[in-house]
Backbone as JSON, one array per atom type, in Angstrom:
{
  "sequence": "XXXXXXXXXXXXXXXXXXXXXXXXXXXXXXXXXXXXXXXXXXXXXXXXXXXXXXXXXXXXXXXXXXXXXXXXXXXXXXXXXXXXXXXXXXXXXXXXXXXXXXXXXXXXXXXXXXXXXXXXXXXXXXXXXXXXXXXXXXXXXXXXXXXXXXXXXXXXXXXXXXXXXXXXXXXXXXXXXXXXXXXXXXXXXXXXXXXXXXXXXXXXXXXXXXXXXXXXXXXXXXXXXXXXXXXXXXXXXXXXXXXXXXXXXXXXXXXXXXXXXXXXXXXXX",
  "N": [[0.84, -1.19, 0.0], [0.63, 2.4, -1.02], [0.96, 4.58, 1.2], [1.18, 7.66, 1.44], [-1.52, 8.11, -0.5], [-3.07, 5.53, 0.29], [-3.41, 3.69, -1.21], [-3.73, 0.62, -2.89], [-0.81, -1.09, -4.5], [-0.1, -3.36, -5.23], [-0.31, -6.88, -4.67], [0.21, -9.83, -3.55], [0.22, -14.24, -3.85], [0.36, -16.38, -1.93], [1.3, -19.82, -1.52], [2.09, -22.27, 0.97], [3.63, -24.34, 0.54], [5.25, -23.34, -1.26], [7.66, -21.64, -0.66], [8.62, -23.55, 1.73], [7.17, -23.84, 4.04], [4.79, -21.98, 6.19], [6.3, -19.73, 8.21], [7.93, -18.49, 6.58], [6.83, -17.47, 4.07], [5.82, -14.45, 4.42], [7.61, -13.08, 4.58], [8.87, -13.5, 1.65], [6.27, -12.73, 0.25], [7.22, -10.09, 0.41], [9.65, -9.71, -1.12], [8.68, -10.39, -3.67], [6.9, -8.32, -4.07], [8.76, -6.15, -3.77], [10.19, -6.56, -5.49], [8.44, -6.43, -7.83], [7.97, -3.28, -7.91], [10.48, -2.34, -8.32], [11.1, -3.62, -10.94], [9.13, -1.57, -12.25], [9.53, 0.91, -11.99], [9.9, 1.93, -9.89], [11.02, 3.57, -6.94], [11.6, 2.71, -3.74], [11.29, 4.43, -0.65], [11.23, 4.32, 2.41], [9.62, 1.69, 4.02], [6.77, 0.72, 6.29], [6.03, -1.61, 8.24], [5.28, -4.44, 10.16], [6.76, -6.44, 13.6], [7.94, -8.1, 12.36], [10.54, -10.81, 12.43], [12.3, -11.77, 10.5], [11.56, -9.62, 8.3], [12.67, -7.5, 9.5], [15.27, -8.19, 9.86], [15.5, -8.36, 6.92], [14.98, -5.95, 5.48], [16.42, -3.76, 7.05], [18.09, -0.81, 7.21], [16.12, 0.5, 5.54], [13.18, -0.07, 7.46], [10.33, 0.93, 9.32], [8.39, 0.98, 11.99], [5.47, 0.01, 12.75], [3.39, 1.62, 15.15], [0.99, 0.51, 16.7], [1.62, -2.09, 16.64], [3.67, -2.67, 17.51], [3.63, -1.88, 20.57], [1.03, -3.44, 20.8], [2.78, -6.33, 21.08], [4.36, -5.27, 23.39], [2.47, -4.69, 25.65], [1.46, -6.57, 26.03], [2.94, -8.18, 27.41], [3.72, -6.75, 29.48], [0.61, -6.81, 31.15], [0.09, -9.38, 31.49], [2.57, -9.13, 33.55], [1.19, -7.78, 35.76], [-0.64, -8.38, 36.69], [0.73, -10.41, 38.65], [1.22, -10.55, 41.79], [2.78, -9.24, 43.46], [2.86, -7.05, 41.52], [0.79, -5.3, 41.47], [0.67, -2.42, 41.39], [1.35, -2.11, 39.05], [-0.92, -1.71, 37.33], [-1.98, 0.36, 37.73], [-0.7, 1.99, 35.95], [-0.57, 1.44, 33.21], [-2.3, 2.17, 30.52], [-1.03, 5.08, 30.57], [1.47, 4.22, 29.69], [1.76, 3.48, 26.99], [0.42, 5.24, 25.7], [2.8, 6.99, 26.3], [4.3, 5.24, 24.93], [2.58, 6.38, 22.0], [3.21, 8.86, 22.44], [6.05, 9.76, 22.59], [6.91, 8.81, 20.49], [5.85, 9.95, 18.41], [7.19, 12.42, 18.91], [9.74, 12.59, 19.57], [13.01, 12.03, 18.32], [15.08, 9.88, 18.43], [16.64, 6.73, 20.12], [17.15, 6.99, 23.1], [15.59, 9.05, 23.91], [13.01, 7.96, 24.01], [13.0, 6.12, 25.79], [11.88, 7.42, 28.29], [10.32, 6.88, 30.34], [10.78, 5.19, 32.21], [12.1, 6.75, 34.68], [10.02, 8.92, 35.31], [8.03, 6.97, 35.88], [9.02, 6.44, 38.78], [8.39, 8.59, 39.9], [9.96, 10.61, 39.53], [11.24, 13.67, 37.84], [12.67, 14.65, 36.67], [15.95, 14.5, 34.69], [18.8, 12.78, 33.98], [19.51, 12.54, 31.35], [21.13, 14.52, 28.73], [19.43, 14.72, 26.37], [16.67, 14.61, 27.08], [15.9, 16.42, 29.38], [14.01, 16.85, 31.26], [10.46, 16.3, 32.25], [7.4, 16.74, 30.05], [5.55, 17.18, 30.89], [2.97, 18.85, 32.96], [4.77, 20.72, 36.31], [3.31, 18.52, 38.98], [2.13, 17.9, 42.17], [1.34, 14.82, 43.61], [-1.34, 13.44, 45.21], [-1.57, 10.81, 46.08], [1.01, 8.79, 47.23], [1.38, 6.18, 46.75], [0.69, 5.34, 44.18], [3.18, 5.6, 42.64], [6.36, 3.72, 41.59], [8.36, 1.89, 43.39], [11.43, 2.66, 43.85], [14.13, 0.12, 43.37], [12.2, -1.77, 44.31], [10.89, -4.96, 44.0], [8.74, -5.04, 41.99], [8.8, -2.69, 39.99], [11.87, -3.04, 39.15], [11.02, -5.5, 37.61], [9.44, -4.19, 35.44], [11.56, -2.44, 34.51], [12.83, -4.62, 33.71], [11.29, -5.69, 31.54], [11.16, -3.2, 29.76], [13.54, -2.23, 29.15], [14.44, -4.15, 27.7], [16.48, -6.06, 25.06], [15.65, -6.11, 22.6], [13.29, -4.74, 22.52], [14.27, -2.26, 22.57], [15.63, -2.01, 20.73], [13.91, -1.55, 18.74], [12.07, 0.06, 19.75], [13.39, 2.46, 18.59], [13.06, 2.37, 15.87], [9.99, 3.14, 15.34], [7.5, 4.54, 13.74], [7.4, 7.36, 12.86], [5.29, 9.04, 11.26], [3.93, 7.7, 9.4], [1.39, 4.66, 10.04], [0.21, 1.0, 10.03], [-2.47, 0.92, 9.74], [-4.44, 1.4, 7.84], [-3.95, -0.76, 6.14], [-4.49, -2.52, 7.93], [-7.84, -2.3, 7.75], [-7.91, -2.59, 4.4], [-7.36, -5.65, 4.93], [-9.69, -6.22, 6.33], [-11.52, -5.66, 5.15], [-10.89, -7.6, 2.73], [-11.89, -10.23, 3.92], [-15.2, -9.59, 3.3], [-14.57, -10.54, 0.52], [-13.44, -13.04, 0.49], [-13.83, -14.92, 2.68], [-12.64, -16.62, 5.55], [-14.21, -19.21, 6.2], [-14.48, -20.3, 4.24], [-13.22, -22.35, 1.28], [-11.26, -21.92, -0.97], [-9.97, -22.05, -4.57], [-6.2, -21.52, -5.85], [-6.48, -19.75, -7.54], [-9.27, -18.89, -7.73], [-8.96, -17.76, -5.54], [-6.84, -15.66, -5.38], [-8.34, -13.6, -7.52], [-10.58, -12.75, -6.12], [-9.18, -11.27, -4.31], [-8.06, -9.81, -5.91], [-10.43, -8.21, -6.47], [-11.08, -7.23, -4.17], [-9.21, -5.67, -3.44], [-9.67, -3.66, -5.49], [-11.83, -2.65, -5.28], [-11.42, -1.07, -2.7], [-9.05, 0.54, -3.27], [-11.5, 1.99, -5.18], [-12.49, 3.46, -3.18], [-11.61, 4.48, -1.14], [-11.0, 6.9, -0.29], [-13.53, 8.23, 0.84], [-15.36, 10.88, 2.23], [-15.96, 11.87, 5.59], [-19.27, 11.05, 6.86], [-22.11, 13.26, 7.52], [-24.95, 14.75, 9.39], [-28.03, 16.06, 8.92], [-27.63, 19.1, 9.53], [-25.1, 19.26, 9.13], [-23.69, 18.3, 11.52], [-20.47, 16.47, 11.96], [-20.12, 12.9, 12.13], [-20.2, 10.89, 14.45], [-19.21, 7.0, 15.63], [-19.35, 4.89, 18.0], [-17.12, 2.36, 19.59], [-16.51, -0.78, 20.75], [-13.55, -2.43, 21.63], [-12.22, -5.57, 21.99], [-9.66, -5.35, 22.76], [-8.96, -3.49, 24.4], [-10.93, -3.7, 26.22], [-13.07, -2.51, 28.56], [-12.79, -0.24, 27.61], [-13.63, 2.38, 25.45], [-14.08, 4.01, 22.0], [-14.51, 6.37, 19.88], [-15.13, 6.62, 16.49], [-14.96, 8.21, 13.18], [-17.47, 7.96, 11.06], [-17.9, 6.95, 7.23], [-19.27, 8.09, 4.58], [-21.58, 6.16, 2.58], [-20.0, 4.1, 0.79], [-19.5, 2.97, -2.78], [-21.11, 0.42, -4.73], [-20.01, -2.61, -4.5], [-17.72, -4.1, -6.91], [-18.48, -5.49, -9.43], [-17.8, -8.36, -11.53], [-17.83, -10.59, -14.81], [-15.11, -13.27, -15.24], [-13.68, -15.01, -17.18], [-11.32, -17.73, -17.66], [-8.68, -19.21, -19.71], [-7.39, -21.99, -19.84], [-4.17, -23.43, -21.39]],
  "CA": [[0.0, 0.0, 0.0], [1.13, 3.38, -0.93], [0.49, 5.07, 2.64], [0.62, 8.63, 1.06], [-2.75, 7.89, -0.91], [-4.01, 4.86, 1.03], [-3.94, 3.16, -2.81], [-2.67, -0.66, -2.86], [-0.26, -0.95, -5.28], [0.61, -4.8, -5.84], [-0.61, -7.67, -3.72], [1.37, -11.43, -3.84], [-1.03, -14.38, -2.67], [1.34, -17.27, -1.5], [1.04, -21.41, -1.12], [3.01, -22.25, 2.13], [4.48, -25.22, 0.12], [6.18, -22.87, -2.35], [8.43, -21.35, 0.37], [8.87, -24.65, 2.64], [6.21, -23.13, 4.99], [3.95, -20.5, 6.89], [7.03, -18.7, 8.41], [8.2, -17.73, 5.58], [5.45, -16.55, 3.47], [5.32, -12.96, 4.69], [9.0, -12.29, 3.41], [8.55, -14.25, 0.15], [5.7, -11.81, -0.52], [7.52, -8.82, 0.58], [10.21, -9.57, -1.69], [7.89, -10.32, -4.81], [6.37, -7.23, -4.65], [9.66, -5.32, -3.85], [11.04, -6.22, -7.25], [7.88, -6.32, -9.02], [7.92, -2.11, -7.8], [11.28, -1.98, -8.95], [10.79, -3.63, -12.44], [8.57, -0.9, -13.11], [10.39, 2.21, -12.17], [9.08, 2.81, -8.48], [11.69, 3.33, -5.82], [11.24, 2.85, -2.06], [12.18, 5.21, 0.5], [11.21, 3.83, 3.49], [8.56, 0.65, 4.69], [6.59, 0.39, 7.62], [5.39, -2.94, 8.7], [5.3, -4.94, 11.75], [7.87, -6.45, 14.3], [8.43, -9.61, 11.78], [11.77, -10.68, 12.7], [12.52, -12.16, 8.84], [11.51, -8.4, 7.68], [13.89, -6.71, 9.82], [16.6, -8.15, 9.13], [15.87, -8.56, 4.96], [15.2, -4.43, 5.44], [17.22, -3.12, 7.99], [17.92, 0.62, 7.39], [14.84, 1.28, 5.19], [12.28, 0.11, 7.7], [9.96, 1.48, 9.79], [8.0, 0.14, 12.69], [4.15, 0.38, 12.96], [3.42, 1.44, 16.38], [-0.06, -0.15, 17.19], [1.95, -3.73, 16.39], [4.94, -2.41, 19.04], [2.14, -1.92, 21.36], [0.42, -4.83, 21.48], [3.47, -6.94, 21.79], [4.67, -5.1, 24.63], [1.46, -4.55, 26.63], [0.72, -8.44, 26.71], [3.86, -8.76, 28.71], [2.98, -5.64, 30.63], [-0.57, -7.41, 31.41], [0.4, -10.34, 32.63], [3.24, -9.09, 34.82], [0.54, -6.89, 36.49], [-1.45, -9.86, 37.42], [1.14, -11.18, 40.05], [0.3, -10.1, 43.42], [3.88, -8.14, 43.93], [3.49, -6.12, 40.5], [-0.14, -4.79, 40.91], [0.98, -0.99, 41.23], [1.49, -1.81, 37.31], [-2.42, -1.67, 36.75], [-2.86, 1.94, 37.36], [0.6, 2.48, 34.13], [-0.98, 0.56, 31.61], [-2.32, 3.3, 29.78], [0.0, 5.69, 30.5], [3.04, 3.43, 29.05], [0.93, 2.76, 26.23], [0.27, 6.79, 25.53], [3.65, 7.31, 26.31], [4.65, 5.23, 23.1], [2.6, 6.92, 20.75], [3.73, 9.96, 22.36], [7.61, 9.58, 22.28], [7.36, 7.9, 18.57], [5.32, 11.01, 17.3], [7.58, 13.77, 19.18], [11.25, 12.31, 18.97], [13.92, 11.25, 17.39], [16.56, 9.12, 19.07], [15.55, 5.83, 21.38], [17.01, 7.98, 24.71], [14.33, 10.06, 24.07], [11.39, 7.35, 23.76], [12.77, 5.42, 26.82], [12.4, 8.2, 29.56], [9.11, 6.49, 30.94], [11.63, 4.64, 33.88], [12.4, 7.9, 35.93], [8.85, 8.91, 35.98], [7.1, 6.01, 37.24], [9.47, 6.62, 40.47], [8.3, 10.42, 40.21], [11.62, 11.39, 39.3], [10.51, 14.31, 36.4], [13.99, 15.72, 35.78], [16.5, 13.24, 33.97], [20.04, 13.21, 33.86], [19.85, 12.97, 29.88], [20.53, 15.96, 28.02], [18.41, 14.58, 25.03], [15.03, 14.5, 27.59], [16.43, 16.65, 30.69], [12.72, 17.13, 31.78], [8.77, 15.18, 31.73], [6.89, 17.56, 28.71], [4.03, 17.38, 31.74], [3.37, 20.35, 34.39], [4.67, 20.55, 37.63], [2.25, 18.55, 39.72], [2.51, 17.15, 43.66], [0.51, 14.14, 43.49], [-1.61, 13.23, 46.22], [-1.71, 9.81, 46.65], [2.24, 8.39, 47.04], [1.06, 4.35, 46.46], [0.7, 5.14, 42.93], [4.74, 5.02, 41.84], [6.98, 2.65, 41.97], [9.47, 2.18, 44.75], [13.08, 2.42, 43.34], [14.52, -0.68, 44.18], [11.6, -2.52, 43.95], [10.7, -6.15, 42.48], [7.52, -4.9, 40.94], [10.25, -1.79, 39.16], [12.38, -4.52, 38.69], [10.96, -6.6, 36.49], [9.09, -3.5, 34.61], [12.64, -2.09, 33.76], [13.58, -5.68, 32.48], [10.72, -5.53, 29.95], [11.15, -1.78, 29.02], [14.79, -2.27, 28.64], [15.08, -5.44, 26.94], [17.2, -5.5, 23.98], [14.83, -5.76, 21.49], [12.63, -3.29, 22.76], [14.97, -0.92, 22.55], [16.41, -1.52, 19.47], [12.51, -1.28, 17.95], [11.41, 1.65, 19.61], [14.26, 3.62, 18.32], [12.68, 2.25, 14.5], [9.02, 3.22, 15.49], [7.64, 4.88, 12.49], [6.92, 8.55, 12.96], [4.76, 9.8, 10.32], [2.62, 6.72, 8.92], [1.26, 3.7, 10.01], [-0.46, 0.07, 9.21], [-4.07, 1.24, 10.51], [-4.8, 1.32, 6.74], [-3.57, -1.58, 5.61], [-5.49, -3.49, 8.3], [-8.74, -1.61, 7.27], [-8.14, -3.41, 3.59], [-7.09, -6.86, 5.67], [-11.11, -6.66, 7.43], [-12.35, -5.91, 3.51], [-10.72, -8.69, 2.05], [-13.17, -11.5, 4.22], [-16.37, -9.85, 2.76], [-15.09, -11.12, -0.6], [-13.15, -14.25, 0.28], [-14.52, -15.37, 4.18], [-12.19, -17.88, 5.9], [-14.54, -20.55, 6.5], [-14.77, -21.15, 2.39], [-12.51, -23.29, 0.4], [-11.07, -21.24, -2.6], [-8.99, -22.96, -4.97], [-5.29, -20.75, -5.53], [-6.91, -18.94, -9.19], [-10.26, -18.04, -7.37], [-8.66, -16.79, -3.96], [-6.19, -14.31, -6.53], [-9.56, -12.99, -8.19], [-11.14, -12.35, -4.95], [-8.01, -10.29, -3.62], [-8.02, -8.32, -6.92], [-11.83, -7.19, -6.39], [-10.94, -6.42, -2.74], [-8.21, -3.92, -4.0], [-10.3, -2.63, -6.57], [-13.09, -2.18, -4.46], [-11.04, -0.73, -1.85], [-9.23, 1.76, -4.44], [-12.2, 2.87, -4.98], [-13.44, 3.86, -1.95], [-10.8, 4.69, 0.24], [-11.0, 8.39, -0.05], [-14.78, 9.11, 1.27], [-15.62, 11.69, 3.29], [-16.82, 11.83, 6.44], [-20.59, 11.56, 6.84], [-22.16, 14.67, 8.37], [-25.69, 14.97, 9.46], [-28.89, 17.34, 8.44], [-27.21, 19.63, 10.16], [-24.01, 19.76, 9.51], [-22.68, 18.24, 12.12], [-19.77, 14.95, 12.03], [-21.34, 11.82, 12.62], [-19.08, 9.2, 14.98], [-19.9, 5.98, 16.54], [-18.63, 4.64, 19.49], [-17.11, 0.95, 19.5], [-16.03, -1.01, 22.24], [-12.7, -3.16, 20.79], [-12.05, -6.54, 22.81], [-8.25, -5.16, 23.07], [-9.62, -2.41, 25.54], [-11.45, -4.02, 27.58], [-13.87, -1.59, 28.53], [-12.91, 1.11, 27.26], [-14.29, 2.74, 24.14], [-13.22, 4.85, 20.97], [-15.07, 7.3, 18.94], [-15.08, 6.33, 15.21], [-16.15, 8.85, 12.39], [-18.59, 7.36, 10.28], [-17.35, 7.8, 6.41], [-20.29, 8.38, 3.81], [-21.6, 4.82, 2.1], [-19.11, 3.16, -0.2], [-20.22, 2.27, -4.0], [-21.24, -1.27, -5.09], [-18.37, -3.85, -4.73], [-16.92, -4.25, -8.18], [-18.81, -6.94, -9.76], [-18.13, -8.78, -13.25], [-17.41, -12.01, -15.01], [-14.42, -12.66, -15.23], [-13.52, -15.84, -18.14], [-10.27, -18.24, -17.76], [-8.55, -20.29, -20.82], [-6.37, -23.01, -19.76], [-3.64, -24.42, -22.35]],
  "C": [[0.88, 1.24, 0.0], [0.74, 4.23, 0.35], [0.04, 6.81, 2.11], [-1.17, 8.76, 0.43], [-3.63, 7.0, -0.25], [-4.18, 3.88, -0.18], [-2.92, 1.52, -2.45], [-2.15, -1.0, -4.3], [0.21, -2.35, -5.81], [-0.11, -6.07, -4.24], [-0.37, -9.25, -4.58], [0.25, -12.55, -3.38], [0.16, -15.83, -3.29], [1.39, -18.46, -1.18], [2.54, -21.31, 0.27], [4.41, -23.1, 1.69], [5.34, -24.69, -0.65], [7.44, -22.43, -1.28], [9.26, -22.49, 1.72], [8.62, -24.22, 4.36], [5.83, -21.78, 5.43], [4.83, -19.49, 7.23], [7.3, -18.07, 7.75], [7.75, -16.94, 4.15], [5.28, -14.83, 3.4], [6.87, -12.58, 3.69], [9.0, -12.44, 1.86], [7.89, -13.21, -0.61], [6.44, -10.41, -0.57], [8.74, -8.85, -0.79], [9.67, -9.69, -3.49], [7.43, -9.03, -5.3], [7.44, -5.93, -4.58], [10.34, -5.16, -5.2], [10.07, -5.97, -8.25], [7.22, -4.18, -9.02], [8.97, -1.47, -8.62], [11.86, -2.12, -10.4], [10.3, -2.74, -13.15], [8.95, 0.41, -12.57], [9.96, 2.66, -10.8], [10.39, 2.8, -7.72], [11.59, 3.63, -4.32], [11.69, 3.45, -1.32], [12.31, 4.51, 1.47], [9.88, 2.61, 3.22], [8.35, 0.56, 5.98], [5.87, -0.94, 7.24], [5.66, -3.31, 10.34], [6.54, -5.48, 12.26], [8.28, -8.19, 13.57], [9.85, -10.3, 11.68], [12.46, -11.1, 11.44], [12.49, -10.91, 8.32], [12.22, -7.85, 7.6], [15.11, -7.06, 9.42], [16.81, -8.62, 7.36], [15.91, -6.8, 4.99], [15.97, -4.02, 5.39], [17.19, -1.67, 7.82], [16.66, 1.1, 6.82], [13.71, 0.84, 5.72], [11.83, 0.46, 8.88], [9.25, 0.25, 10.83], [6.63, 0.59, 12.75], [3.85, 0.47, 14.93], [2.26, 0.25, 17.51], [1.18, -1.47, 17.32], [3.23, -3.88, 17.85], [4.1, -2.4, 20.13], [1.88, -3.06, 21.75], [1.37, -5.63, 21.47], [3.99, -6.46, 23.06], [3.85, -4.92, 25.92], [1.11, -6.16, 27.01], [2.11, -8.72, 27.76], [4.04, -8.13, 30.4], [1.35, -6.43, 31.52], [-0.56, -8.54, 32.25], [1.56, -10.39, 33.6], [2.44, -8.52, 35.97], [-0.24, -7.54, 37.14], [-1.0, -10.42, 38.46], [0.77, -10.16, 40.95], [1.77, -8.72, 43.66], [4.09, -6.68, 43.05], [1.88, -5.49, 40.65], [-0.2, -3.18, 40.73], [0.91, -0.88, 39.58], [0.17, -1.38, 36.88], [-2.22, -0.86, 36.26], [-1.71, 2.59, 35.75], [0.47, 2.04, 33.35], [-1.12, 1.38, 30.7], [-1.57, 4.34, 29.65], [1.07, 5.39, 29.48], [2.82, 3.69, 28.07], [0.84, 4.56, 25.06], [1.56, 7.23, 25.35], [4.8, 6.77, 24.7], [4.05, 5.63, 22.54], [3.77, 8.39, 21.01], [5.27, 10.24, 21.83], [7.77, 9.56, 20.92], [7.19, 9.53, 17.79], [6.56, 12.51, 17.58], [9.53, 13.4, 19.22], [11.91, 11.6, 17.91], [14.84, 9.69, 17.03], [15.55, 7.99, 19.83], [16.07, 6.03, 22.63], [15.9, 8.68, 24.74], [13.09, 9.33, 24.58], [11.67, 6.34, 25.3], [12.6, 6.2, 28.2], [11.48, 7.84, 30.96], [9.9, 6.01, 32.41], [11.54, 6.14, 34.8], [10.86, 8.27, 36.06], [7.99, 8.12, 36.23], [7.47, 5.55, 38.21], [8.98, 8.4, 40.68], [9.48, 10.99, 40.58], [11.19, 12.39, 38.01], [12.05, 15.27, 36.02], [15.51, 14.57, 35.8], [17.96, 13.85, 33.43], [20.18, 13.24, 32.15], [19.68, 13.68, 29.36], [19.57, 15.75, 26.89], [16.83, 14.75, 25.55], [15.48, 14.93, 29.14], [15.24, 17.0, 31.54], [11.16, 16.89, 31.3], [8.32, 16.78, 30.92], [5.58, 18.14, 30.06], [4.27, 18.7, 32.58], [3.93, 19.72, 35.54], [3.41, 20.37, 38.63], [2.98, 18.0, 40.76], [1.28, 16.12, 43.57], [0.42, 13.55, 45.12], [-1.53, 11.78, 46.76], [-0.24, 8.95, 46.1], [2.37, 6.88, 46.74], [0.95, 4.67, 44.96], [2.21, 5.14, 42.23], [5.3, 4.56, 42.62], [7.95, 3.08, 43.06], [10.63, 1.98, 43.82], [13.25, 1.22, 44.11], [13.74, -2.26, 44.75], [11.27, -3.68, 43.21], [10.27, -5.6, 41.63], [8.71, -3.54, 39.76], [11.23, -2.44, 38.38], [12.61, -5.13, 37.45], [9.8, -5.73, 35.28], [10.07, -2.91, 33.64], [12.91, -3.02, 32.79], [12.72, -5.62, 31.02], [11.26, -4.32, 29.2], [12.6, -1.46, 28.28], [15.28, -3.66, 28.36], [15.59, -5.03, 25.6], [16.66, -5.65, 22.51], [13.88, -4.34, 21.45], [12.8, -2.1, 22.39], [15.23, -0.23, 21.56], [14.61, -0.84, 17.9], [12.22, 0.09, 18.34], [12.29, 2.83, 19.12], [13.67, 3.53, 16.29], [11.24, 2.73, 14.61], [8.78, 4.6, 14.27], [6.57, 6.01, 13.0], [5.27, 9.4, 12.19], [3.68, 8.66, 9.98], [2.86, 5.22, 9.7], [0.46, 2.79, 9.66], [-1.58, 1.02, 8.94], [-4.86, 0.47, 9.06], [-4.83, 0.06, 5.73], [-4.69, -2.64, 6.14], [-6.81, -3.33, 7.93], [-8.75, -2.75, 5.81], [-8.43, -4.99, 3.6], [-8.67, -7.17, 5.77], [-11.86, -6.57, 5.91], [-12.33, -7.24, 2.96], [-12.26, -10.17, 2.56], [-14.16, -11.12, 3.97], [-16.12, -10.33, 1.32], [-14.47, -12.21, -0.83], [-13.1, -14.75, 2.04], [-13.51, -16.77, 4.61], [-12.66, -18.89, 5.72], [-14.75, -20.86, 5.19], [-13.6, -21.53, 2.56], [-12.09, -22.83, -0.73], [-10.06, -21.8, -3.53], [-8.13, -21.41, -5.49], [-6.18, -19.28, -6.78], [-8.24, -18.23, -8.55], [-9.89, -17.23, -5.75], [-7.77, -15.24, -4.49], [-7.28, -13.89, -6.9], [-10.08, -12.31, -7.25], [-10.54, -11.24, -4.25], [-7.98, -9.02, -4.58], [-9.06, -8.0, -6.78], [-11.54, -6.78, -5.01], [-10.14, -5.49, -3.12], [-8.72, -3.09, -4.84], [-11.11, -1.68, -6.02], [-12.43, -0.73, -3.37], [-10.45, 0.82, -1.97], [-10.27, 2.95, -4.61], [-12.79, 3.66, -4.29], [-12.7, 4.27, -0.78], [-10.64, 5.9, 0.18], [-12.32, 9.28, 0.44], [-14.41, 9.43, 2.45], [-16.08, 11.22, 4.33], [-18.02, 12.07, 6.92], [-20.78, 12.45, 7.72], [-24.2, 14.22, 8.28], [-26.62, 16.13, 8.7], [-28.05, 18.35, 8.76], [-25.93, 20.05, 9.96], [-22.67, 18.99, 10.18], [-21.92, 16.61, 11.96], [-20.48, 14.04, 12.51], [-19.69, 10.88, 13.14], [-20.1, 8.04, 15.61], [-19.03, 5.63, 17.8], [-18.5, 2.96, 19.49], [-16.31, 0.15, 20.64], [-15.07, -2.5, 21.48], [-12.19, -4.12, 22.0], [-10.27, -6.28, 23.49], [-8.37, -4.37, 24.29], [-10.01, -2.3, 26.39], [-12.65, -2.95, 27.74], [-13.64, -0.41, 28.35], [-13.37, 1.26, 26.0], [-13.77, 3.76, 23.16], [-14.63, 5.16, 19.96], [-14.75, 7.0, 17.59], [-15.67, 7.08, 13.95], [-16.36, 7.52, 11.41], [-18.15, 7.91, 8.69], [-19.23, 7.49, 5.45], [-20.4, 6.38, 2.91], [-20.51, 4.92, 0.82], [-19.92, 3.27, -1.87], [-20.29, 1.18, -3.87], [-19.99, -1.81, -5.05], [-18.74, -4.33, -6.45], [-17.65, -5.62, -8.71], [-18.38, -7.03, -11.1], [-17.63, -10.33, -13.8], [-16.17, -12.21, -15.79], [-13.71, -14.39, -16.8], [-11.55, -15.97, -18.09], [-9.76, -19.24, -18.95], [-7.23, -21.1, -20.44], [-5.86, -23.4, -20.89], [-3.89, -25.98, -22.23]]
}
């Protein structure tokens, strides 16, 4: 997908057996459609994608990291450390942390910058690194002192070990500023209204299916946002199983056109 436009530009569709399995599938395609960009005169600046460890290192300098995908691997380890009985202070920093990576990704540079989260969840807000010598937040006195960690602490501890593990580190310093998937997945949730897991597609009708989802998708990926009599934006409100109870505002975009129909005639030699 071109991210500037939102337009999908080439899509690969992959047998597991051609590759000598599932793992390797995702690179396979990535590299199919990398040359079949560069056959025809396109050249790549950068790629974001996810934390696919085959990606990164076929990339390396030209890619990017999608943050949502950094995210949810690091919050599931966050989640269930917060569950033992010694780490529950973690609850109330879930969101925070979580905020704190988009924030960091969108407002620095460097990965000193994006790791500064340690000193303030001891309510330490001024940081011996000149790259982040002070929290972006106001000066507050917070009233209730059970909410940060104890220096020195297990539950601290074993939050540092995640936050400063050596992957972590080396990712959030790739976290991709400017664009991410969102969009991509958006086409991903299209694709099953025109080829649905629980069918059976043989390889020639599952390719057909993928090209009317991109067509379709093409077409339609630039509506507006519906607006009422009135005027005013129309959102919904959706409650996403990742969240838990929390909820997110969604604008509403104006209906779509017809999905792409036509017949489409194959001639075998």
């Amino acid at each position: 997908m071109l991210l500037d436009s939102n337009t999908i530009l080439d899509l690969q569709l992959i047998q597991s057996n051609e590759v000598g399995g599932s793992y390797h599938m995702e690179k396979e395609g990535l590299k199919r459609s990398l040359d079949k960009l560069e056959s025809n005169g396109l050249a790549v600046d950068y790629i974001v994608t996810d934390r696919h460890p085959q990606n990164q290192k076929f990339l390396r300098s030209t890619q990017f990291l999608d943050i949502w995908h950094f995210k949810k691997g690091l919050t599931k380890k966050l989640v269930k450390l917060s569950q033992r009985k010694d780490c529950k202070v973690l609850k109330k920093w879930l969101c925070s942390i979580k905020n704190h990576e988009y924030w960091s990704a969108k407002s620095s540079t460097s990965g000193p910058e994006r790791t500064s989260v340690l000193n303030h969840l001891q309510n330490v807000h001024i940081h011996e690194n000149p790259l982040f010598s002070k929290c972006a937040h106001a000066d507050t006195v917070s009233r209730d002192a059970k909410k940060w960690f104890q220096q020195g602490s297990i539950a601290f501890h074993k939050v540092e070990k995640i936050l400063n593990n050596k992957r972590v580190v080396k990712d959030v310093e790739k976290l991709s500023r400017h664009y991410q998937t969102s969009s991509l997945e958006d086409f991903h949730s299209l694709i099953l209204q025109f080829a649905p897991k629980n069918v059976v597609f043989t390889f020639m009708g599952m390719l057909c299916r993928l090209y009317l989802a991109a067509m379709h998708y093409n077409e339609n990926d630039d509506r507006e946002q519906a607006t009422t009599s009135s005027g005013q934006a129309v959102y919904k409100v959706i409650f996403l199983k990742s969240k838990k109870v929390e909820c997110t505002a969604k604008p509403v975009k104006t209906e779509p056109l017809s999905p792409v129909c036509c017949k489409i005639t194959f001639i075998y030699e």
